[in-house]
Every structure is written in structure tokens, then in C-alpha cells.
N, CA and C atoms as a LAMMPS dump frame, in Angstrom:
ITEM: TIMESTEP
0
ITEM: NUMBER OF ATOMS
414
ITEM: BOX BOUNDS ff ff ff
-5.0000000000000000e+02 5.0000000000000000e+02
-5.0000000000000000e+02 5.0000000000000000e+02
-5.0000000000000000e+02 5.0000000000000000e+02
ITEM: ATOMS id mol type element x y z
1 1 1 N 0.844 -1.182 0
2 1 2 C 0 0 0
3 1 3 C 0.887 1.243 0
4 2 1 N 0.332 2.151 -0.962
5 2 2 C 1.175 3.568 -0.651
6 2 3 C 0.964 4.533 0.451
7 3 1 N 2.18 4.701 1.283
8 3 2 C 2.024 5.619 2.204
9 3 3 C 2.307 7.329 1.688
10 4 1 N 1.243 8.289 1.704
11 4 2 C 1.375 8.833 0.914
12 4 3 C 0.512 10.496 1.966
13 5 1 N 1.262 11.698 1.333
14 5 2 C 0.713 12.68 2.102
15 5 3 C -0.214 13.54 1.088
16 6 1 N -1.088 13.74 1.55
17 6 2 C -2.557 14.514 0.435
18 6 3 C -2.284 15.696 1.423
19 7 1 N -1.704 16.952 0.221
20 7 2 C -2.126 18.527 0.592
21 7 3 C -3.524 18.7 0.816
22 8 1 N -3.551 19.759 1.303
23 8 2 C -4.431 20.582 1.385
24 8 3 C -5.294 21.441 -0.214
25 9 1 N -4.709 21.341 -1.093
26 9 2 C -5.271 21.257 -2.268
27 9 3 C -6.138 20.613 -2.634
28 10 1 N -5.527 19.192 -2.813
29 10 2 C -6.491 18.086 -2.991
30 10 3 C -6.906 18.2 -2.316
31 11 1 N -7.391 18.047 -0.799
32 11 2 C -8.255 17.936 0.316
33 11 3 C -9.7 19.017 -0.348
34 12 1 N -9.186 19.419 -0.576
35 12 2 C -10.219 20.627 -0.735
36 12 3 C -10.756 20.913 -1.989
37 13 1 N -10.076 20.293 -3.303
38 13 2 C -10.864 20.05 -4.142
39 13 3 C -11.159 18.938 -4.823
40 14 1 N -10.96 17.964 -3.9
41 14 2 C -11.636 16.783 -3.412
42 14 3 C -12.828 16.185 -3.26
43 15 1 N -13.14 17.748 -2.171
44 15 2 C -14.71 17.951 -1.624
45 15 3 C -15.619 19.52 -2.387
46 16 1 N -14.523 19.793 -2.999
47 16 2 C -15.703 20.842 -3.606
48 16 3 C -16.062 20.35 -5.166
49 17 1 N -15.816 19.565 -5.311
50 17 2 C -16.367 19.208 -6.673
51 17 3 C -16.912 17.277 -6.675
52 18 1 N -18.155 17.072 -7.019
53 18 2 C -18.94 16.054 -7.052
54 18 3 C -17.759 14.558 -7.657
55 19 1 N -16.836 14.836 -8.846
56 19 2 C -16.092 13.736 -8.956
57 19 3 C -14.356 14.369 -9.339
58 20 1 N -13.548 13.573 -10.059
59 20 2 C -12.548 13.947 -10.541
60 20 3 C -11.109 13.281 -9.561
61 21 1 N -9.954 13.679 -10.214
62 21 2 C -8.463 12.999 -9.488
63 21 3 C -9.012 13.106 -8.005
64 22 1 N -9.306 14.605 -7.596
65 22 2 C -8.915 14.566 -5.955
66 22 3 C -9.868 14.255 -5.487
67 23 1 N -11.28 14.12 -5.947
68 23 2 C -12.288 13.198 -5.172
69 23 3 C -11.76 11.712 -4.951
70 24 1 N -11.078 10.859 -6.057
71 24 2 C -10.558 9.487 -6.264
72 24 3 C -9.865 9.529 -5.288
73 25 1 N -8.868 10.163 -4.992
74 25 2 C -7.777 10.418 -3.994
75 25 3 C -7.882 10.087 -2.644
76 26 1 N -9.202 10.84 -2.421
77 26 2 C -9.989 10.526 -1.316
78 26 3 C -10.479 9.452 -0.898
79 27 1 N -11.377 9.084 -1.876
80 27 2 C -12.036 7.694 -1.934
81 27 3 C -11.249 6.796 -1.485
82 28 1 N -9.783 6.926 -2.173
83 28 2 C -8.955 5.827 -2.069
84 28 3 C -8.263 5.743 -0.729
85 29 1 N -7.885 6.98 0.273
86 29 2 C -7.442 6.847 1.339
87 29 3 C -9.007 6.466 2.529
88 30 1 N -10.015 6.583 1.872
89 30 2 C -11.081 6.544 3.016
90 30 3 C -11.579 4.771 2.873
91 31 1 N -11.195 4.077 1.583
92 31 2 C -11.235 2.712 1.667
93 31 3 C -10.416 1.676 1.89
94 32 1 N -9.09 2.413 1.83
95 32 2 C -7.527 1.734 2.556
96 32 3 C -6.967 1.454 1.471
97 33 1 N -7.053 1.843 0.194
98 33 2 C -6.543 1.735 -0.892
99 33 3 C -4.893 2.688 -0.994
100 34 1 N -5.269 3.594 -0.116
101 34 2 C -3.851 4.073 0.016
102 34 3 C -3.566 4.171 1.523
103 35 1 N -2.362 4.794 2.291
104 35 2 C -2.274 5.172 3.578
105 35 3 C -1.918 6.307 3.788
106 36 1 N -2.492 7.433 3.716
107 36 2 C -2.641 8.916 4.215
108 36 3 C -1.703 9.023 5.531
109 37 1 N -0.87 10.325 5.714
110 37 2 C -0.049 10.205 6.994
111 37 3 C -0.356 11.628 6.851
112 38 1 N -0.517 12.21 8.321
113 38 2 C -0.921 13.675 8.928
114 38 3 C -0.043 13.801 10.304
115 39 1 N 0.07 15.209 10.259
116 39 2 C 1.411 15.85 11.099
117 39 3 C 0.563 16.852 11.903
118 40 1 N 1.287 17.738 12.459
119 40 2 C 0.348 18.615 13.386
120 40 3 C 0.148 19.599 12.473
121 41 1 N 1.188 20.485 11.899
122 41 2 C 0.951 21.213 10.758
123 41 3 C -0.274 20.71 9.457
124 42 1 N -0.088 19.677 8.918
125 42 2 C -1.34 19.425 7.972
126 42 3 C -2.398 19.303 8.635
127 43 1 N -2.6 18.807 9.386
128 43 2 C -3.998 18.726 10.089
129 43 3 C -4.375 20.126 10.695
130 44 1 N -3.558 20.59 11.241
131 44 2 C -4.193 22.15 11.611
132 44 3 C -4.615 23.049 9.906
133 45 1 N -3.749 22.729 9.186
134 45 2 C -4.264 23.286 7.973
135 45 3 C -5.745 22.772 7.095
136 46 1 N -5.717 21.355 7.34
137 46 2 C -6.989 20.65 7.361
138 46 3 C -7.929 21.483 8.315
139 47 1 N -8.017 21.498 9.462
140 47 2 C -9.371 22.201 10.066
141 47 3 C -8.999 23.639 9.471
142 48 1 N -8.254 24.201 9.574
143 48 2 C -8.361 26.073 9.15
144 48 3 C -9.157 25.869 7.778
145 49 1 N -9.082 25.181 7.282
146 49 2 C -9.405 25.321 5.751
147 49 3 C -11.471 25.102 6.047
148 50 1 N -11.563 23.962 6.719
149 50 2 C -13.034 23.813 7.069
150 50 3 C -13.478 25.147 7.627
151 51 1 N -12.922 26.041 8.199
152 51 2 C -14.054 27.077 8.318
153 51 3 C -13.922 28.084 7.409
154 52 1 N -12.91 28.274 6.228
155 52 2 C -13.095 29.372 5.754
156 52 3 C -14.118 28.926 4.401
157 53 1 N -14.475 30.359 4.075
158 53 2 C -15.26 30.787 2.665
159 53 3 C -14.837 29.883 1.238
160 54 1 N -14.385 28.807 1.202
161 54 2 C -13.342 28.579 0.167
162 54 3 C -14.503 27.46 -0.769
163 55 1 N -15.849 26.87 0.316
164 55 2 C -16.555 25.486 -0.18
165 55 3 C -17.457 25.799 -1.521
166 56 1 N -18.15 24.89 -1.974
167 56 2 C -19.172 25.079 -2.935
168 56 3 C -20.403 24.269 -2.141
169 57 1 N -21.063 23.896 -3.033
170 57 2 C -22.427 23.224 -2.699
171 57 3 C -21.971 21.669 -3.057
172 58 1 N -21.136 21.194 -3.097
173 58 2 C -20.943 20.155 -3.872
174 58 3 C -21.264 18.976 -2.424
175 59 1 N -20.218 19.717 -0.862
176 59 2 C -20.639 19.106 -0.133
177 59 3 C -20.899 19.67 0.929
178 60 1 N -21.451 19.544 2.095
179 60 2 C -21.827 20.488 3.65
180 60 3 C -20.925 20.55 4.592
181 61 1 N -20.979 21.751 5.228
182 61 2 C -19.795 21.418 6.193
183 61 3 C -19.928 20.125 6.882
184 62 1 N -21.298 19.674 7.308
185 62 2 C -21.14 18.382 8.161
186 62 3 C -20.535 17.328 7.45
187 63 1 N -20.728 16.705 6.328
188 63 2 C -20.219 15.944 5.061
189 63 3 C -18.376 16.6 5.703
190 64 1 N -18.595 17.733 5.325
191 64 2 C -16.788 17.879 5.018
192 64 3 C -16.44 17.321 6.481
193 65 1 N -16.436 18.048 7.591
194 65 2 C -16.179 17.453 8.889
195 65 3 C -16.371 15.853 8.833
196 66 1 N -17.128 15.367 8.726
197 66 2 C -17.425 13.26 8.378
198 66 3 C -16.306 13.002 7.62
199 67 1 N -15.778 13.505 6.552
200 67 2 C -14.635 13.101 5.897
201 67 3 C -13.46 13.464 6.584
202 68 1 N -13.25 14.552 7.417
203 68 2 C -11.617 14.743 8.012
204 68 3 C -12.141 13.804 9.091
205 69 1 N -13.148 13.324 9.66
206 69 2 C -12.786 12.26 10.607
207 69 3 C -12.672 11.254 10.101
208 70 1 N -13.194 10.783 9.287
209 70 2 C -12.693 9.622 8.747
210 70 3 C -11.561 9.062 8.351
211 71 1 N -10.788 10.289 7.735
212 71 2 C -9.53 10.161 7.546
213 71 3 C -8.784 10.015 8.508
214 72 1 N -8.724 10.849 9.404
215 72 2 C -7.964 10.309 10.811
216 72 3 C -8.463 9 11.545
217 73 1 N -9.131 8.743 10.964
218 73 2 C -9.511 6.638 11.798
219 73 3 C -8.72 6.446 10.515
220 74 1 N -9.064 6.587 9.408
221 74 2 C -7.568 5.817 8.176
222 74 3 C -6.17 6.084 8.425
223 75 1 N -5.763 6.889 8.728
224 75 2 C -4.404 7.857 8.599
225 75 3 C -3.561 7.427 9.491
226 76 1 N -2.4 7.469 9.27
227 76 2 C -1.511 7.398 10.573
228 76 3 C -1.138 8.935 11.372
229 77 1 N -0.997 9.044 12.386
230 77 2 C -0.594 10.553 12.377
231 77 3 C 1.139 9.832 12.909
232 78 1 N 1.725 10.843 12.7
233 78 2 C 3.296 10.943 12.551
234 78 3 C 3.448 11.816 13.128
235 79 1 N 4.633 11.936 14.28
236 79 2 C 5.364 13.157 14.91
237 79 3 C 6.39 13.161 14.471
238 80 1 N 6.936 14.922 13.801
239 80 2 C 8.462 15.374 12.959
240 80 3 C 8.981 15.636 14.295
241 81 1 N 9.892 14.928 14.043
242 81 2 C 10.913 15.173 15.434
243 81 3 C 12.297 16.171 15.074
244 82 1 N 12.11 16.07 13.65
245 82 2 C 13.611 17.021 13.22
246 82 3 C 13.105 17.87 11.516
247 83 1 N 13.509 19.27 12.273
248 83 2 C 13.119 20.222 11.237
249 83 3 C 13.616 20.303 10.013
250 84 1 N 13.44 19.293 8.979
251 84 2 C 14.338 19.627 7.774
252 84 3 C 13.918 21.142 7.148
253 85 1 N 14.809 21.381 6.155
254 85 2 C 14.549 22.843 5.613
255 85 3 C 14.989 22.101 3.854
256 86 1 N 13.955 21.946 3.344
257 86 2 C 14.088 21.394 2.015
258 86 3 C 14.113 22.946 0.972
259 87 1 N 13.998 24.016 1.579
260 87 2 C 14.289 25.313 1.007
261 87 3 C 13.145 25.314 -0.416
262 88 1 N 11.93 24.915 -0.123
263 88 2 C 10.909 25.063 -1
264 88 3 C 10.645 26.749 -1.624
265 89 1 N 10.071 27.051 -2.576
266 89 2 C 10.078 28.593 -2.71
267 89 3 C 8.607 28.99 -1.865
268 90 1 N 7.835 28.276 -1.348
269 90 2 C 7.009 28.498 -0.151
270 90 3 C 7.035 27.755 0.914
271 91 1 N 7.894 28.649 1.772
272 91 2 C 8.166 28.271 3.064
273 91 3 C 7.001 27.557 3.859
274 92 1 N 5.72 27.556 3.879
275 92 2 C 4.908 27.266 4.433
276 92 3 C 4.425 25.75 3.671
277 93 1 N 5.185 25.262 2.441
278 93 2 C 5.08 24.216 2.478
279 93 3 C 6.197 23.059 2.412
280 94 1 N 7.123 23.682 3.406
281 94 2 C 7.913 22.49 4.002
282 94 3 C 7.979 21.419 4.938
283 95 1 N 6.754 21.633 5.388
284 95 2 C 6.539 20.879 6.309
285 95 3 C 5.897 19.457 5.851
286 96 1 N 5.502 19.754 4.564
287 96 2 C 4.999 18.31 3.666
288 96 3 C 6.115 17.378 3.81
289 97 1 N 7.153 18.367 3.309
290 97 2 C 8.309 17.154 2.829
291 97 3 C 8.757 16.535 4.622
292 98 1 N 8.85 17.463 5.548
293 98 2 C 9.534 17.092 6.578
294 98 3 C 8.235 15.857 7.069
295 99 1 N 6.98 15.889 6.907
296 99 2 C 5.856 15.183 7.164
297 99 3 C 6.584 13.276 6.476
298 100 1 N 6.904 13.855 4.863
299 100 2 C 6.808 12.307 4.355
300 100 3 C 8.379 12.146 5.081
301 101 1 N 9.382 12.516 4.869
302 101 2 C 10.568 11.814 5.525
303 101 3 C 10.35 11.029 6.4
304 102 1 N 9.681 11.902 7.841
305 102 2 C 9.484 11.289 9.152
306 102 3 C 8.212 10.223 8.839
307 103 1 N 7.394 10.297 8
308 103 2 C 6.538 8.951 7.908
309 103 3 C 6.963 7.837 6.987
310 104 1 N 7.763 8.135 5.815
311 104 2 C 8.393 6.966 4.978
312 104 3 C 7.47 7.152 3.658
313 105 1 N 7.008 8.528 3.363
314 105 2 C 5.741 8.464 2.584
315 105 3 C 6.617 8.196 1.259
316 106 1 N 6.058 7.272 0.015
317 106 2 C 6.323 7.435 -1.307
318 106 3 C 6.435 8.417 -2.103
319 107 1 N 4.892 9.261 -1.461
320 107 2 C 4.539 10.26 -2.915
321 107 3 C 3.572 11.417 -2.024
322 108 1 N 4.01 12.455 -1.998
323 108 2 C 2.863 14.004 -1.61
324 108 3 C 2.302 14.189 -3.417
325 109 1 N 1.043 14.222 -2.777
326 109 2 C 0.067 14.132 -3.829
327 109 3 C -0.473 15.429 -3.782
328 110 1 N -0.24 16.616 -4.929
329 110 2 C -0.545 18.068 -4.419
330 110 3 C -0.387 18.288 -6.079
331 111 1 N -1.239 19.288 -6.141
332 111 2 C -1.334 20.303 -7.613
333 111 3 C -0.488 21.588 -7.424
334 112 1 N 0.838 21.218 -6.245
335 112 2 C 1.158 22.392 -6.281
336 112 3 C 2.822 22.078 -6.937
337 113 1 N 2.967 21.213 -8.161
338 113 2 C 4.056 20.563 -8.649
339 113 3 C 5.137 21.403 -8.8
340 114 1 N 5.224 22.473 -9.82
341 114 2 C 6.278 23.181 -10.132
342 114 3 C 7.062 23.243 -8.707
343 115 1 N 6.269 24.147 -7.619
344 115 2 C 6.934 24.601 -6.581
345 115 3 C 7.94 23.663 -5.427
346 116 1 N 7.249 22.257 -5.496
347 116 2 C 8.149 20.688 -5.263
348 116 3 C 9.32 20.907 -5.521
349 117 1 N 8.999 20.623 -7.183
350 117 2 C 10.318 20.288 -7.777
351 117 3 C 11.484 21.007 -7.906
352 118 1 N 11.121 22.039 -7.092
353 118 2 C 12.572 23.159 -6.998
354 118 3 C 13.017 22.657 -5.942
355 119 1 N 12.489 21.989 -5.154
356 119 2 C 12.685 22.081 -3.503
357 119 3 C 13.967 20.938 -3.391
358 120 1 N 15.015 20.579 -2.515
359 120 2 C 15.977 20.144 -2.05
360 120 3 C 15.342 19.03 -1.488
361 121 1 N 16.079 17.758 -0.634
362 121 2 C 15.391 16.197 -0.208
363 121 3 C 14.815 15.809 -0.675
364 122 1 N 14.663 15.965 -2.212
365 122 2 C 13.274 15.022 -2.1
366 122 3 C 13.845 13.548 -3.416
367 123 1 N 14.921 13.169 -3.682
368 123 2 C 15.487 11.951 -4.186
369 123 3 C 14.796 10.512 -3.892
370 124 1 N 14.215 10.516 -2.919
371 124 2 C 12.89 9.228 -2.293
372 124 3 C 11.552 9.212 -2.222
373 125 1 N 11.277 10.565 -2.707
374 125 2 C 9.834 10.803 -2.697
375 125 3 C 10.064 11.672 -3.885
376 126 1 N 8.497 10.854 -4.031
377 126 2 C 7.606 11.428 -6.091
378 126 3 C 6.717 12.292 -5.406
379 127 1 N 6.72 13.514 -6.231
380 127 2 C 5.467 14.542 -6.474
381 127 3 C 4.839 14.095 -7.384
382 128 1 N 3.668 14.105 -7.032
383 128 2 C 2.705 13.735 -8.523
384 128 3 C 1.227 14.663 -8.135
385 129 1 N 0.743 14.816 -9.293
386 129 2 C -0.993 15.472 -8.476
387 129 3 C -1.726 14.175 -9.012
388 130 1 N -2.929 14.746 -8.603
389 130 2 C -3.966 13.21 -8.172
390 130 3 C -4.038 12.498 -9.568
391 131 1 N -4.175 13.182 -10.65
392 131 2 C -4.286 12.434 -11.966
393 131 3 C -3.361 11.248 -12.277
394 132 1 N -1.856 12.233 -12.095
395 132 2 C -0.507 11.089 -12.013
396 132 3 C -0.392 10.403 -11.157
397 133 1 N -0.604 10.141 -10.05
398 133 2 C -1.106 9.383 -9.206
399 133 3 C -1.972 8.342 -9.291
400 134 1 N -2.891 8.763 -9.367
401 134 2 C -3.783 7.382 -10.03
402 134 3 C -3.118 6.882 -11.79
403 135 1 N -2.432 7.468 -12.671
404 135 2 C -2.589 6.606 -13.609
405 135 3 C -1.071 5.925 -13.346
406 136 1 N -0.54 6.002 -12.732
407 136 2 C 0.777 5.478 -12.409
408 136 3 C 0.452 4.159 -11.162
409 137 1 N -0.75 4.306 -10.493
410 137 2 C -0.814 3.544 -9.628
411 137 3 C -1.941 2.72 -9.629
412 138 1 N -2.133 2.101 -10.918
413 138 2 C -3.642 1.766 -11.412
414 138 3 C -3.251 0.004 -11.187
């Protein structure tokens, strides 16, 4: 099974749109098809994101809340015990990479690619967004 970290991207357009990659994404960590790993940083970014203005009608906040719990009964949570600095060009998303090191993740699954692949550590772990992801892992 892939141990694998889902941004906050996907998370979120996941649930604002009825199907597509990051709904699958989902599906697939909420049926054990993959293994989702969460840190204190992603998960606090997970709830900040549930209360802001960002949803559609696609699903309700209660729906959205049912899915971040669910995921945490799937998920492993992981404690970073050591601050890498993978020198990403957004500082605020280094904590992904320091997330998969300390969990052993394969692949951060995020539409936020370009900005990855500049980033330093990452020789053991694949960026892919949800599309490449699923067709690579079919």
C-alpha cells in the first residue's frame, strides 16, 4: 500500500467538486486503498481550511467534517521530530516534505508541482498530483 501525504489542495478540491483525481484520492485513502499520513501542521491546515469561505455546494460542512474524521480513523498521524529545511520557494510548504521523511511516505500528492520540484530532499519521494497518481498507480 502507498504511504502517501494529500495537501491541502487536494483535500479541498476533493470535496468541492462532485467527482474527478482529488475526489478518487480521497475515496482511495477513506477505503484503505492508500495510507494517508498527517502531522500537526497538515492537520491544523486541514481544520483552518473547514471554516473558511473557500466550499461550494458540492458538499456540507457536516459531510466535510465526516470526511476529516474519517480520515484520521484511516491515517496514521506521525510526529516530525527534526526540522528539515528542504528550502521550498514556499516556506509554508515544508513541512509536507519534513511530514513524508518522518513517515516513509512514497509520494505528496498536491497540484502544487512546479513549486516541489525546486525544492531540495526530495530523491525518495515522487510529487505527482492526483491524476498522475492514479494513472501510475492503477
Amino acid at each position: 500500500m502507498n504511504i502517501v501525504v494529500i495537501d491541502t489542495n487536494v483535500f479541498v478540491a476533493g470535496l468541492r467538486s462532485g467527482g474527478g483525481a482529488s475526489r478518487e484520492i480521497i475515496r482511495l485513502a477513506l477505503t484503505g486503498k492508500i495510507q494517508p499520513i498527517f502531522g500537526n501542521a497538515l492537520w491544523l491546515e486541514y481544520e483552518d481550511l473547514l471554516g473558511r469561505d473557500i466550499w461550494t455546494d458540492a458538499t456540507s460542512d457536516g459531510e466535510r467534517r465526516q470526511v476529516l474524521s474519517a480520515l484520521i480513523k484511516v491515517g496514521q498521524w506521525v510526529t516530525v521530530y527534526y526540522g528539515w529545511r528542504p528550502n521550498l520557494p514556499d516556506e509554508a510548504d515544508n513541512h509536507l516534505i519534513e511530514l513524508a521523511i518522518a513517515g516513509g511516505a512514497e509520494v505528496i500528492i498536491t497540484h502544487n508541482i512546479r513549486d516541489f520540484k525546486r525544492g531540495e530532499l526530495l530523491n525518495s519521494i515522487r510529487i505527482q498530483n492526483p491524476a498522475d497518481f492514479l494513472e501510475t498507480n492503477r
